[in-house]
PDB file as gemmi writes it, atoms N, CA and C in Angstrom:
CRYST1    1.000    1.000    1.000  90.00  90.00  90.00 P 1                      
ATOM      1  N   UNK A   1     -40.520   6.559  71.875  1.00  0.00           N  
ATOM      2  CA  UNK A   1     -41.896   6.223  72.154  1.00  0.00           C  
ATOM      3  C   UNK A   1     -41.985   4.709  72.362  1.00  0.00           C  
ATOM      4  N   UNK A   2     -42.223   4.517  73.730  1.00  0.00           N  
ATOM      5  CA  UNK A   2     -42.558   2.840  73.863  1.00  0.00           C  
ATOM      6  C   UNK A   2     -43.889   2.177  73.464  1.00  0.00           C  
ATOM      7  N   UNK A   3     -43.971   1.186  72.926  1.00  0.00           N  
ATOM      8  CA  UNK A   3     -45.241   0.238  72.762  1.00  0.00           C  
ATOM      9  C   UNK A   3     -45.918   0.767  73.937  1.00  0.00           C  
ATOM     10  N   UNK A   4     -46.094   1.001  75.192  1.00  0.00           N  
ATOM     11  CA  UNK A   4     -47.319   1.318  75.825  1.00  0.00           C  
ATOM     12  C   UNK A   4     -47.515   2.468  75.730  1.00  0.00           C  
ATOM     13  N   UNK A   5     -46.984   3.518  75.340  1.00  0.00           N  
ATOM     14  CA  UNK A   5     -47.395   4.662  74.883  1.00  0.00           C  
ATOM     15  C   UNK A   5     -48.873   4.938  74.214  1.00  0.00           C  
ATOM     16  N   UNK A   6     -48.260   4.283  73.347  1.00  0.00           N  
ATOM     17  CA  UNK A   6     -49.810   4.418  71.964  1.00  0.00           C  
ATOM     18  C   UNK A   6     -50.674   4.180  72.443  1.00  0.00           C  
ATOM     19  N   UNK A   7     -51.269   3.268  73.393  1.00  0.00           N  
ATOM     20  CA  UNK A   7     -52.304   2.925  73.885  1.00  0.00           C  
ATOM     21  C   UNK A   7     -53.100   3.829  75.303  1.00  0.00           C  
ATOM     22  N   UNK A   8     -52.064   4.290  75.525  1.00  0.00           N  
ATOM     23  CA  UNK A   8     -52.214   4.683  77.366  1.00  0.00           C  
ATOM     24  C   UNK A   8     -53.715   5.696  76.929  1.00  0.00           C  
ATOM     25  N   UNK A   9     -53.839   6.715  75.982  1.00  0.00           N  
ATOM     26  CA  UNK A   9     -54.968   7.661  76.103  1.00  0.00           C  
ATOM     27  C   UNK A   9     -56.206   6.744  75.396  1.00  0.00           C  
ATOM     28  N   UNK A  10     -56.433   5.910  75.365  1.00  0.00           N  
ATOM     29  CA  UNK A  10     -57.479   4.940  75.357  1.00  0.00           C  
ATOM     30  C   UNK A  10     -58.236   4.500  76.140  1.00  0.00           C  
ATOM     31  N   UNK A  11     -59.077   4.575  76.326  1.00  0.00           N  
ATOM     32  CA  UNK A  11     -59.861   4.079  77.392  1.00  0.00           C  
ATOM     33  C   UNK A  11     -60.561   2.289  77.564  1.00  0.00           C  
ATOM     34  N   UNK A  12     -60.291   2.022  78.125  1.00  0.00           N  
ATOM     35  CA  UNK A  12     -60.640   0.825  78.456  1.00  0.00           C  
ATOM     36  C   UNK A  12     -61.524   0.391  79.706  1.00  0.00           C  
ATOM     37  N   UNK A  13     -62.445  -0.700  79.424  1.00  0.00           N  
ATOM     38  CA  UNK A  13     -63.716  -0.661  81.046  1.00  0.00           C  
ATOM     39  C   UNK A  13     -63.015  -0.939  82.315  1.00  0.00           C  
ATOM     40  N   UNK A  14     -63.809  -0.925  83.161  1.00  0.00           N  
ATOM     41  CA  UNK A  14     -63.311  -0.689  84.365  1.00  0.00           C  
ATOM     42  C   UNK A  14     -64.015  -2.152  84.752  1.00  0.00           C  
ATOM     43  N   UNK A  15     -63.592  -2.339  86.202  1.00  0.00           N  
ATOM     44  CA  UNK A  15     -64.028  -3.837  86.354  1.00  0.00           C  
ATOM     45  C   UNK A  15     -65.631  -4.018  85.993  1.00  0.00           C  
ATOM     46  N   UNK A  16     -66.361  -3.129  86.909  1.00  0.00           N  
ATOM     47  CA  UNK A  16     -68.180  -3.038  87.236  1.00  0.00           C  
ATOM     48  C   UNK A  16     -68.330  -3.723  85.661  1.00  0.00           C  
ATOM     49  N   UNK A  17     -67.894  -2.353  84.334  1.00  0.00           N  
ATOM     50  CA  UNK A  17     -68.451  -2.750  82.826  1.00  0.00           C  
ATOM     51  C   UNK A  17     -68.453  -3.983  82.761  1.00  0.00           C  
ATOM     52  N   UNK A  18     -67.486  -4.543  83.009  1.00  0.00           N  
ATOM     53  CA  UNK A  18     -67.100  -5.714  82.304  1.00  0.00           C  
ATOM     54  C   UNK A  18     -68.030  -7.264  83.106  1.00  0.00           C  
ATOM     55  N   UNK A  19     -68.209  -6.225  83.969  1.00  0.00           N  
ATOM     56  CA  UNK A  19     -69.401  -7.824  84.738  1.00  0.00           C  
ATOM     57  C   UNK A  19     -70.627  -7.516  84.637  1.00  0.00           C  
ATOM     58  N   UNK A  20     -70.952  -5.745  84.440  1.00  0.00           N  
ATOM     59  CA  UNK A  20     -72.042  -5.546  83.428  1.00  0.00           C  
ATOM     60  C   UNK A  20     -72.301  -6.585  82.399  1.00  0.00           C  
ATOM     61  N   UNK A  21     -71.350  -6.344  81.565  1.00  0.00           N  
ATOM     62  CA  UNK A  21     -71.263  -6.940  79.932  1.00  0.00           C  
ATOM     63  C   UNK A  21     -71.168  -8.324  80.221  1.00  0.00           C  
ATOM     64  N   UNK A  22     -70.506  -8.921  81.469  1.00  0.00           N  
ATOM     65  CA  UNK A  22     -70.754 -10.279  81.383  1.00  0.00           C  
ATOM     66  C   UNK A  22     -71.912 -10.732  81.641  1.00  0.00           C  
ATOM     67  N   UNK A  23     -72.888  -9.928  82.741  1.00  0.00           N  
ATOM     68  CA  UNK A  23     -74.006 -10.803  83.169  1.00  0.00           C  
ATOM     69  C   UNK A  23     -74.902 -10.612  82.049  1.00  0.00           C  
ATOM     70  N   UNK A  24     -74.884  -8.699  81.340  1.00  0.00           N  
ATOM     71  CA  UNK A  24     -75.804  -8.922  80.255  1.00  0.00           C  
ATOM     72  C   UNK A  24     -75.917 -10.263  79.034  1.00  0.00           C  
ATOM     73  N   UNK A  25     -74.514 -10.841  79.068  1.00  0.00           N  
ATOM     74  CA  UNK A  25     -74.687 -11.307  77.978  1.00  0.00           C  
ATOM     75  C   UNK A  25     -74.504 -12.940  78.359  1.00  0.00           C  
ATOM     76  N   UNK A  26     -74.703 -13.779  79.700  1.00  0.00           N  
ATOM     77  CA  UNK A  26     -75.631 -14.306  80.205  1.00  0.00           C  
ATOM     78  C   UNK A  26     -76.735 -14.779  80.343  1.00  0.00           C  
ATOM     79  N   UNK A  27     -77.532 -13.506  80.737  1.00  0.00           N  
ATOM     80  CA  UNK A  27     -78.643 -13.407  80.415  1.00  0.00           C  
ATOM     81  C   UNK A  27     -79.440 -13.363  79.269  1.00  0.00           C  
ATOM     82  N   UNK A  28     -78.735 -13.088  78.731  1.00  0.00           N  
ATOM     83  CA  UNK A  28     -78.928 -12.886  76.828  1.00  0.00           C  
ATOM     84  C   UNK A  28     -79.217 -14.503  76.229  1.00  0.00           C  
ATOM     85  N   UNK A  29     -77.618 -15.058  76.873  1.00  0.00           N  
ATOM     86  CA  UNK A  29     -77.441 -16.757  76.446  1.00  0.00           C  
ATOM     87  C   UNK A  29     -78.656 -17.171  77.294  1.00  0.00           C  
ATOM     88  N   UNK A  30     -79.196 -16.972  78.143  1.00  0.00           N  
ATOM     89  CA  UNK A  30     -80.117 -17.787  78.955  1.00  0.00           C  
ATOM     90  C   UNK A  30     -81.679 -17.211  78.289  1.00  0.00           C  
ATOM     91  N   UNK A  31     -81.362 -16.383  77.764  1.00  0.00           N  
ATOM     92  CA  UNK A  31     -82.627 -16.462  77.330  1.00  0.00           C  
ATOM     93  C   UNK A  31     -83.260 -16.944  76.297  1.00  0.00           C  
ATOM     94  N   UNK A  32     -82.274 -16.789  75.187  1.00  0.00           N  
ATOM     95  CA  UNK A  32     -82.014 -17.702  73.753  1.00  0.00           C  
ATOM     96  C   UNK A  32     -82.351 -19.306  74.605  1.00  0.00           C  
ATOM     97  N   UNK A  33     -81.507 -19.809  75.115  1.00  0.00           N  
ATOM     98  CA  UNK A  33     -81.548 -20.969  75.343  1.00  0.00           C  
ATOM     99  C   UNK A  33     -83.319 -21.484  75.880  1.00  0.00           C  
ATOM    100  N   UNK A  34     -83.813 -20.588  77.127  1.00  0.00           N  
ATOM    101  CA  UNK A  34     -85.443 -20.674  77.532  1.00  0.00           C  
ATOM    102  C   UNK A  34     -85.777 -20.713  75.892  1.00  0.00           C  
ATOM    103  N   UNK A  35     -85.754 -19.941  74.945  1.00  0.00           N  
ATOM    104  CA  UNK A  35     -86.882 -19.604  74.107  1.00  0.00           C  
ATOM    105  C   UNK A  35     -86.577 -20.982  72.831  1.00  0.00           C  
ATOM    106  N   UNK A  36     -85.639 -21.719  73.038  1.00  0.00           N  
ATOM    107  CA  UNK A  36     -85.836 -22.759  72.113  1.00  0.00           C  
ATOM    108  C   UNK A  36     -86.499 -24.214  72.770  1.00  0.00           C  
ATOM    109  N   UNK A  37     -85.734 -23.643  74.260  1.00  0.00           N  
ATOM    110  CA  UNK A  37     -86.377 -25.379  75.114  1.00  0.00           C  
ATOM    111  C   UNK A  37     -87.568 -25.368  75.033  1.00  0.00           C  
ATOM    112  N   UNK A  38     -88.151 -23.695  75.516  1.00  0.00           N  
ATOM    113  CA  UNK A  38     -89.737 -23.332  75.597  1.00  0.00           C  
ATOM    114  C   UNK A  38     -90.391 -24.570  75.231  1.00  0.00           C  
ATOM    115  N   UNK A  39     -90.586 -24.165  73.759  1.00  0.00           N  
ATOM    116  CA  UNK A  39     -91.171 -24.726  72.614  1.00  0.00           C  
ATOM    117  C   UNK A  39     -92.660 -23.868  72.656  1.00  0.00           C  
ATOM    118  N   UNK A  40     -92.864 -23.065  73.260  1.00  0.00           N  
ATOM    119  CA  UNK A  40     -94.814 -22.644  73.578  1.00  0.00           C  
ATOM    120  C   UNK A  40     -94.536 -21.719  71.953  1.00  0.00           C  
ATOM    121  N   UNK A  41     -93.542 -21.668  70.977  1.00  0.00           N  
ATOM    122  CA  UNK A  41     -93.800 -20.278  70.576  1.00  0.00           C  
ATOM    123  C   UNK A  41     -93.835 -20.828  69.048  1.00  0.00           C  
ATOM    124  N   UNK A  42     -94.421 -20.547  68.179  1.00  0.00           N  
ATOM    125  CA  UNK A  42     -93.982 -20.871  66.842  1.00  0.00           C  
ATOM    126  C   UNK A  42     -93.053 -20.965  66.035  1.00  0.00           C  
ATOM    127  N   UNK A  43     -92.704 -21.525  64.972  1.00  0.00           N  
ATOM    128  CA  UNK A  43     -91.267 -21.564  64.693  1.00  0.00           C  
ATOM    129  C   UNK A  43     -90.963 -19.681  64.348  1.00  0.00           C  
ATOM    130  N   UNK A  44     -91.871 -18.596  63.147  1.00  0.00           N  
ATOM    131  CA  UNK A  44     -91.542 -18.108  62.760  1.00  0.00           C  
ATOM    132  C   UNK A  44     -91.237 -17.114  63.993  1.00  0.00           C  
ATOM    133  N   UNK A  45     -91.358 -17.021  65.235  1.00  0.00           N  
ATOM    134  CA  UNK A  45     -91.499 -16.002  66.091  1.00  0.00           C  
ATOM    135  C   UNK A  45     -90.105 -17.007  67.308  1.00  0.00           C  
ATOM    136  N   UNK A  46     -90.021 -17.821  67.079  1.00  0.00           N  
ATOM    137  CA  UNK A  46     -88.835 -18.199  67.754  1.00  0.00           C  
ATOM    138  C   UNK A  46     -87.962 -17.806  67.171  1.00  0.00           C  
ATOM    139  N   UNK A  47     -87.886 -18.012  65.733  1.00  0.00           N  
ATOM    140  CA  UNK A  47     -86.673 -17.371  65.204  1.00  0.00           C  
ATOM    141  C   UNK A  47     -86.651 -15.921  64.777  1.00  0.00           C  
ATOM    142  N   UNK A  48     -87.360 -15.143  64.985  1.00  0.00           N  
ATOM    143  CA  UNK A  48     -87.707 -13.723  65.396  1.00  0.00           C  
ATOM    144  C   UNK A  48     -86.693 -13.460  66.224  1.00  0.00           C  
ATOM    145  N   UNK A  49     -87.074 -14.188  67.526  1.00  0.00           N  
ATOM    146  CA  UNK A  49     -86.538 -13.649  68.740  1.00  0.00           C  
ATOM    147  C   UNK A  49     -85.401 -13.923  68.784  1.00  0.00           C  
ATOM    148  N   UNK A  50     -84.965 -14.585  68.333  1.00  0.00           N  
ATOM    149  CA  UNK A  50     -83.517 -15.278  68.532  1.00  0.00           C  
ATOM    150  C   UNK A  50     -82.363 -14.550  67.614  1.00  0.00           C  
ATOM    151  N   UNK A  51     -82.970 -14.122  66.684  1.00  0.00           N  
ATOM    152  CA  UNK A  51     -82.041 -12.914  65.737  1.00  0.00           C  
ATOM    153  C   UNK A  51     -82.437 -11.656  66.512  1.00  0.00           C  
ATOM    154  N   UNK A  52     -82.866 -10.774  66.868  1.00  0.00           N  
ATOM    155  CA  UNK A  52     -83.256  -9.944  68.152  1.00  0.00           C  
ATOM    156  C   UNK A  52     -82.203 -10.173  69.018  1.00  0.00           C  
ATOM    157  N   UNK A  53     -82.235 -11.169  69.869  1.00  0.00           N  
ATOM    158  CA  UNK A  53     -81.130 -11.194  70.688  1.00  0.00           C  
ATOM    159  C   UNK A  53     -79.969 -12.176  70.692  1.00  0.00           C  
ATOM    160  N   UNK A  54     -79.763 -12.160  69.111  1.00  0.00           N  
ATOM    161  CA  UNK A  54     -78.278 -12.272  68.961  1.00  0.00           C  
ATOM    162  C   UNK A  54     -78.205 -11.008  68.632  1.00  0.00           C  
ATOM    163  N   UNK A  55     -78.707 -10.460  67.808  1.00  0.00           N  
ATOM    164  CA  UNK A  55     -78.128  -8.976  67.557  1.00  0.00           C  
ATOM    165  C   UNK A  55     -77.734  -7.591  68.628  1.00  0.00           C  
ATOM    166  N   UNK A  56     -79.045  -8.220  69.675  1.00  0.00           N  
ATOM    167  CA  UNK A  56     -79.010  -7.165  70.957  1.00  0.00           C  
ATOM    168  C   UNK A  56     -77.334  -8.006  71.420  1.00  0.00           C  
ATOM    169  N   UNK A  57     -76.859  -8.994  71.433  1.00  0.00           N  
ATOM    170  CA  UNK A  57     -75.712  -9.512  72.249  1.00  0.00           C  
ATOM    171  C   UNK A  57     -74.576  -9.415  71.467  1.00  0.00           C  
ATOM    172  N   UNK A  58     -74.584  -8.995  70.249  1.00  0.00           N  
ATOM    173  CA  UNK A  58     -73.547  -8.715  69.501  1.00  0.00           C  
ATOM    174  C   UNK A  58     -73.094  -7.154  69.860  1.00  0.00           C  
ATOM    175  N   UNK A  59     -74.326  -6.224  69.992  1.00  0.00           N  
ATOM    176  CA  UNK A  59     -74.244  -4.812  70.406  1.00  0.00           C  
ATOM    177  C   UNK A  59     -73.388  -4.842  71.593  1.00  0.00           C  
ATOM    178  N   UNK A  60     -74.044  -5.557  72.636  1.00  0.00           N  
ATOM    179  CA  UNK A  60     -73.038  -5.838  74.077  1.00  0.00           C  
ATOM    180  C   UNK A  60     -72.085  -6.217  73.954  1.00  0.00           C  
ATOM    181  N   UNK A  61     -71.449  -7.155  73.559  1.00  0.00           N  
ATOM    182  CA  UNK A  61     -69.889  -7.509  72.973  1.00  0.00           C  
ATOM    183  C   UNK A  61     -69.324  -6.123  72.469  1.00  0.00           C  
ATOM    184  N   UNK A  62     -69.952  -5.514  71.650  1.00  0.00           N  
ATOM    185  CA  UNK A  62     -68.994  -4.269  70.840  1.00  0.00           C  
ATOM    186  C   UNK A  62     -69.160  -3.544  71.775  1.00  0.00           C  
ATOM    187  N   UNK A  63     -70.097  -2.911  72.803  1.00  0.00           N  
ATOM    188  CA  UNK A  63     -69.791  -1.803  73.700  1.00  0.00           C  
ATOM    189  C   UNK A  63     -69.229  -2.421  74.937  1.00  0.00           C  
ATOM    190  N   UNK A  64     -69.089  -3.575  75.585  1.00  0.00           N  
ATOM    191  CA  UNK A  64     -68.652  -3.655  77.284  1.00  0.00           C  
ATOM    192  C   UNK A  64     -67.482  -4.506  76.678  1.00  0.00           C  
ATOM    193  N   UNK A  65     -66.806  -4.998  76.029  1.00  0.00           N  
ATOM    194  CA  UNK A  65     -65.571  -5.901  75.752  1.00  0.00           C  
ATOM    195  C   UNK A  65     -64.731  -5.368  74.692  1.00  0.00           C  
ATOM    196  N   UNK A  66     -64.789  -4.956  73.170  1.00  0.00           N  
ATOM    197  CA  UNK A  66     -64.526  -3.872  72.271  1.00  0.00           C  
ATOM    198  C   UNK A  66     -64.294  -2.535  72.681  1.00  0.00           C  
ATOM    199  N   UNK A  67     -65.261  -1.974  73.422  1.00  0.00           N  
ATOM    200  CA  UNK A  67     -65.481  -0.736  73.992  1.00  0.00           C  
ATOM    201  C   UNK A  67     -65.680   0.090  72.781  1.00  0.00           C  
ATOM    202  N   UNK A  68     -66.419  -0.019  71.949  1.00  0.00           N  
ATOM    203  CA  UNK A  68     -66.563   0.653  70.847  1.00  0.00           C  
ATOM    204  C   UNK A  68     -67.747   1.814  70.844  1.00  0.00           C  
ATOM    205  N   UNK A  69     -67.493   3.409  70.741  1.00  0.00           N  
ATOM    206  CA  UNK A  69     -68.947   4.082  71.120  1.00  0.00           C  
ATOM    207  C   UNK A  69     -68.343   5.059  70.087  1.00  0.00           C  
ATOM    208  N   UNK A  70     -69.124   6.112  70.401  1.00  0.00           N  
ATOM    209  CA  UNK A  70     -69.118   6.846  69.147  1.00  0.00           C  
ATOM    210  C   UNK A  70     -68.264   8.173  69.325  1.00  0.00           C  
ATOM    211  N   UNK A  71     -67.428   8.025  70.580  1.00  0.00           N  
ATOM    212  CA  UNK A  71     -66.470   9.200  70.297  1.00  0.00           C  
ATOM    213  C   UNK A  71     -65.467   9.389  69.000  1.00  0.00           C  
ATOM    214  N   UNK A  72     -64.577  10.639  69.340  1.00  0.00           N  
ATOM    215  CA  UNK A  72     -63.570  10.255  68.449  1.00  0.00           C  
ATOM    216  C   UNK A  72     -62.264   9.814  67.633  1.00  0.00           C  
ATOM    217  N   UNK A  73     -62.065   9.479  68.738  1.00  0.00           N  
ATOM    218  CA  UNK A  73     -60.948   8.293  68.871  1.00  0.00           C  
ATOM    219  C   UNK A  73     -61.631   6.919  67.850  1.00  0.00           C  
ATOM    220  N   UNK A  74     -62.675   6.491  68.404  1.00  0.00           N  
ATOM    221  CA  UNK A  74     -63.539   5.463  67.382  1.00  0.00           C  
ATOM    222  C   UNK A  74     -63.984   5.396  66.359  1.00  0.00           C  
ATOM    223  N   UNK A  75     -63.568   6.341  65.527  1.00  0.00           N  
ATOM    224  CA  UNK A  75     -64.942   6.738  64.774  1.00  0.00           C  
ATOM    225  C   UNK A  75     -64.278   5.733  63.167  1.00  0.00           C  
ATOM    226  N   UNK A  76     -63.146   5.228  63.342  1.00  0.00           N  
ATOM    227  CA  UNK A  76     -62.212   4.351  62.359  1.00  0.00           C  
ATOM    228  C   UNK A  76     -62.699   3.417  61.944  1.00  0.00           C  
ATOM    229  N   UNK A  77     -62.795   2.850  63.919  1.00  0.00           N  
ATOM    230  CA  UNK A  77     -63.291   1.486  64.099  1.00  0.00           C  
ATOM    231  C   UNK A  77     -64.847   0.942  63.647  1.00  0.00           C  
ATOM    232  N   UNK A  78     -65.772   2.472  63.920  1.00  0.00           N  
ATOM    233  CA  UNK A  78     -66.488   2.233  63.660  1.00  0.00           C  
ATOM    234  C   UNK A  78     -66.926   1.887  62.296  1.00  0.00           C  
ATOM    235  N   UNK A  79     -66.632   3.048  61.629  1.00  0.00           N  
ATOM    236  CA  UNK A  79     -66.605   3.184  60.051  1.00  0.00           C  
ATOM    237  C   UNK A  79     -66.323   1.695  59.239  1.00  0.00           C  
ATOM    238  N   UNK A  80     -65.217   1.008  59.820  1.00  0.00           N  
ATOM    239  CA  UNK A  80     -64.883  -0.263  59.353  1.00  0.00           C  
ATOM    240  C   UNK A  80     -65.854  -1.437  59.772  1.00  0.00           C  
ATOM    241  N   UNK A  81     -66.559  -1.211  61.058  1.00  0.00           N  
ATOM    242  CA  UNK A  81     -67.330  -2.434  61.405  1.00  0.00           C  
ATOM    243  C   UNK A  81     -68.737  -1.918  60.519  1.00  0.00           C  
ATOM    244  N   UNK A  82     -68.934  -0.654  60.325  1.00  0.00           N  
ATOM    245  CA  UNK A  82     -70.363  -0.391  59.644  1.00  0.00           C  
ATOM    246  C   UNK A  82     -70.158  -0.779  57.893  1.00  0.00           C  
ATOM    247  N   UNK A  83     -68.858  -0.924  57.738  1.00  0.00           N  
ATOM    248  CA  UNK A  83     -68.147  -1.272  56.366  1.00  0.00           C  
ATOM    249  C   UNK A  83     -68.612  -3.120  56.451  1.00  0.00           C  
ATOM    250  N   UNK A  84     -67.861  -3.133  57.290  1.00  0.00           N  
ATOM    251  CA  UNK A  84     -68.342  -5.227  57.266  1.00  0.00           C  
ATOM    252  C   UNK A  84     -69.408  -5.280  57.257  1.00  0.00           C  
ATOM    253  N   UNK A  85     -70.957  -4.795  58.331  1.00  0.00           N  
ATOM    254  CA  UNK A  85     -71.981  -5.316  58.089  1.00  0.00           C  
ATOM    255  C   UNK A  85     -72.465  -4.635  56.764  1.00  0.00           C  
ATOM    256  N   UNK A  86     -72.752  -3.903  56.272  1.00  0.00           N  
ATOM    257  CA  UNK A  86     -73.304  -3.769  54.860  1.00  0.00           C  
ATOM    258  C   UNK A  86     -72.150  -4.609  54.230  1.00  0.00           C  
ATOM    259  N   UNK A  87     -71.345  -5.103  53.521  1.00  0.00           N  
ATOM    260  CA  UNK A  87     -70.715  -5.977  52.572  1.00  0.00           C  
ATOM    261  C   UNK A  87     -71.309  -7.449  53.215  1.00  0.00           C  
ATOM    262  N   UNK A  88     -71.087  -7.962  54.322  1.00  0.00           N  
ATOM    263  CA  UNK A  88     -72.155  -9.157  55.073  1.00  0.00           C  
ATOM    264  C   UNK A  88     -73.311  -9.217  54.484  1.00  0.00           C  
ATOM    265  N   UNK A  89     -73.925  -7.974  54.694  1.00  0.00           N  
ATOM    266  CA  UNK A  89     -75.451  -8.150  54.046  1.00  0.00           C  
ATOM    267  C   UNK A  89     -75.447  -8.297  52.957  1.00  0.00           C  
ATOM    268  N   UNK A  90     -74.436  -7.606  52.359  1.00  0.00           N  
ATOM    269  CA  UNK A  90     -75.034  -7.834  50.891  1.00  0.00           C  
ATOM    270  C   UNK A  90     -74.303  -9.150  50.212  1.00  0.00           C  
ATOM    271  N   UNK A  91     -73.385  -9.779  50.891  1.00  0.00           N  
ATOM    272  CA  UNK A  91     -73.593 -11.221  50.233  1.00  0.00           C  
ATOM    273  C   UNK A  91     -74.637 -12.180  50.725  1.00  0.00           C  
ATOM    274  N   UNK A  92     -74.965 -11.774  52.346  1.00  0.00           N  
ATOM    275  CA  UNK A  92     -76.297 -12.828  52.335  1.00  0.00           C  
ATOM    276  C   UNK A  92     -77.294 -12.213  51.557  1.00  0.00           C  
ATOM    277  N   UNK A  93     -78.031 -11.164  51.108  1.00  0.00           N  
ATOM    278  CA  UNK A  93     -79.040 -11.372  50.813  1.00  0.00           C  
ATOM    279  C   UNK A  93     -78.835 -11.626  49.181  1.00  0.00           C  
ATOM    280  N   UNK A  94     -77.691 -11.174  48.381  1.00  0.00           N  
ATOM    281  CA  UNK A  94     -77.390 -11.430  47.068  1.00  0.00           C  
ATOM    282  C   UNK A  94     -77.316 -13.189  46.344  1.00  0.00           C  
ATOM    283  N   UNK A  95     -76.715 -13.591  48.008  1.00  0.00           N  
ATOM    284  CA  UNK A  95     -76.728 -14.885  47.738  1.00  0.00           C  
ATOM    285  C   UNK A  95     -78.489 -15.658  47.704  1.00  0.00           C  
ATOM    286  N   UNK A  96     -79.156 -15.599  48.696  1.00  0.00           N  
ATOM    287  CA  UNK A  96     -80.398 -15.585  49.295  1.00  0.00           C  
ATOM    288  C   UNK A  96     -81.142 -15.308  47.750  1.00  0.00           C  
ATOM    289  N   UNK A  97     -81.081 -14.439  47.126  1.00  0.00           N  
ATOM    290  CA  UNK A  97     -81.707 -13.852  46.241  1.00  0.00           C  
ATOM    291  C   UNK A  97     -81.299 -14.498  44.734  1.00  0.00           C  
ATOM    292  N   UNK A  98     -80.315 -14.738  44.567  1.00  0.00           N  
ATOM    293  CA  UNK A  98     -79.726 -15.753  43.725  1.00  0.00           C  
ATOM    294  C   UNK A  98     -80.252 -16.781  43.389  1.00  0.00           C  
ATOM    295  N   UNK A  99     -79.976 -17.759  45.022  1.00  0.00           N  
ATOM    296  CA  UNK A  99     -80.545 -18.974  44.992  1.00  0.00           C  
ATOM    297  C   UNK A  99     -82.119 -19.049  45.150  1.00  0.00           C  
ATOM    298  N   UNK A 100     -82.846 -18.041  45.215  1.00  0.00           N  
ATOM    299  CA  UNK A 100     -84.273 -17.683  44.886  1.00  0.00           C  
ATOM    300  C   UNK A 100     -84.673 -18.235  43.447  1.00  0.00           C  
ATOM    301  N   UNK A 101     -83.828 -16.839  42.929  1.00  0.00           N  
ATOM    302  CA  UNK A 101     -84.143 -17.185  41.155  1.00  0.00           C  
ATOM    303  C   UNK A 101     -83.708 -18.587  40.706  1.00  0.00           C  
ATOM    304  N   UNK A 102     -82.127 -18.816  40.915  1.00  0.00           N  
ATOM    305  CA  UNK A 102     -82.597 -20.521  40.247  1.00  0.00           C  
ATOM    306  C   UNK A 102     -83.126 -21.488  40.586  1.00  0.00           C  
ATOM    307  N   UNK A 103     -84.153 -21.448  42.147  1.00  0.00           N  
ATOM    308  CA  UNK A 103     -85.233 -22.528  42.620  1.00  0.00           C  
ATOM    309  C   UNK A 103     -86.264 -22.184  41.435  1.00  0.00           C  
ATOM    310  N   UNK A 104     -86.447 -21.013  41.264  1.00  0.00           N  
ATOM    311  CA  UNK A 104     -87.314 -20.242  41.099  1.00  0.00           C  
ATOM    312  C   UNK A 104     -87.444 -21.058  39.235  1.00  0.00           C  
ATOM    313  N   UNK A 105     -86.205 -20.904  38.236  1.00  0.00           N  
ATOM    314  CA  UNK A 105     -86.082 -20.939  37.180  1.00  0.00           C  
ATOM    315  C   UNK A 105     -85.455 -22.798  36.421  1.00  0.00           C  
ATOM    316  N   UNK A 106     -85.856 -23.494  37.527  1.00  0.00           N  
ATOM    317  CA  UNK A 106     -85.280 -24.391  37.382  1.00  0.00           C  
ATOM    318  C   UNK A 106     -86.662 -24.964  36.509  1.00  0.00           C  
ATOM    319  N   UNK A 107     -85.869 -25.712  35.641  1.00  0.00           N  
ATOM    320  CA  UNK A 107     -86.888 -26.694  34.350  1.00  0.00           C  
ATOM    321  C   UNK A 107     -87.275 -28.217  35.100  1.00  0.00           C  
ATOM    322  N   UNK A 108     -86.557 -28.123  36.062  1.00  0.00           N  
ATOM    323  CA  UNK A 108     -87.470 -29.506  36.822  1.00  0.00           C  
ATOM    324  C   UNK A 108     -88.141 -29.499  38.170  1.00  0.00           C  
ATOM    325  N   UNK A 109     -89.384 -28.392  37.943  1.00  0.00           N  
ATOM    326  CA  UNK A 109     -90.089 -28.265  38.899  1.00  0.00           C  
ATOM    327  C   UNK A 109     -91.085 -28.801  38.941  1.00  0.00           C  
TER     328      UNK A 109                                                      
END                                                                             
C-alpha cells in the first residue's frame, strides 16, 4: 500500500469551490474591513457584526479549503473540531467569569 493510496477515496474541491471559497471569503474580509472604517455604527453592534462574520468565515474555511461536511468519512474530524470549540469556550468564558468575580471581589474598589 503506497502513501497515495490512503488518500485517493477522499474527496477534495475542485477548482470552481475553491474560488468559491476564495471570493466568499474576500468578501467576508471586505466587509469586516467597510464595517470598522464605516464608523456610522455603534461600538456594541460593530462588534456584533464582526464576530458574525468572523464566524460566518471560519465556517467557509472549514467547508471550501478543509472540506469538512457531514458525511462519513468526516464524522472524526468533525467530532474533534466540535471537541475544540466547546473546551475554547469553556476556557473563555471560565476565564471571563473568573476575572468577573475578582473585579467584582476586590477590597479596593
Amino acid at each position: 500500500m503506497s502513501a497515495h493510496s490512503i488518500h485517493e477515496e477522499e474527496g477534495h474541491g475542485s477548482y470552481g469551490s475553491y474560488v468559491a471559497g476564495f471570493v466568499l471569503a474576500v468578501v467576508l474580509t471586505a466587509a469586516s474591513f467597510w464595517l470598522v472604517l464605516h464608523g456610522g455604527f455603534p461600538h456594541e453592534t460593530a462588534l456584533l457584526g464582526l464576530a458574525v462574520l468572523a464566524a460566518v468565515q471560519i465556517v467557509v474555511h472549514l467547508v471550501f479549503f478543509l472540506h469538512m461536511n457531514s458525511s462519513s468519512s468526516q464524522r472524526w474530524n468533525v467530532t474533534a473540531f466540535g471537541f475544540t470549540v466547546m473546551t475554547v469556550l469553556i476556557v473563555i468564558v471560565g476565564t471571563v467569569w473568573v476575572m468577573h468575580n475578582v473585579s467584582m471581589n476586590m477590597m479596593s474598589r
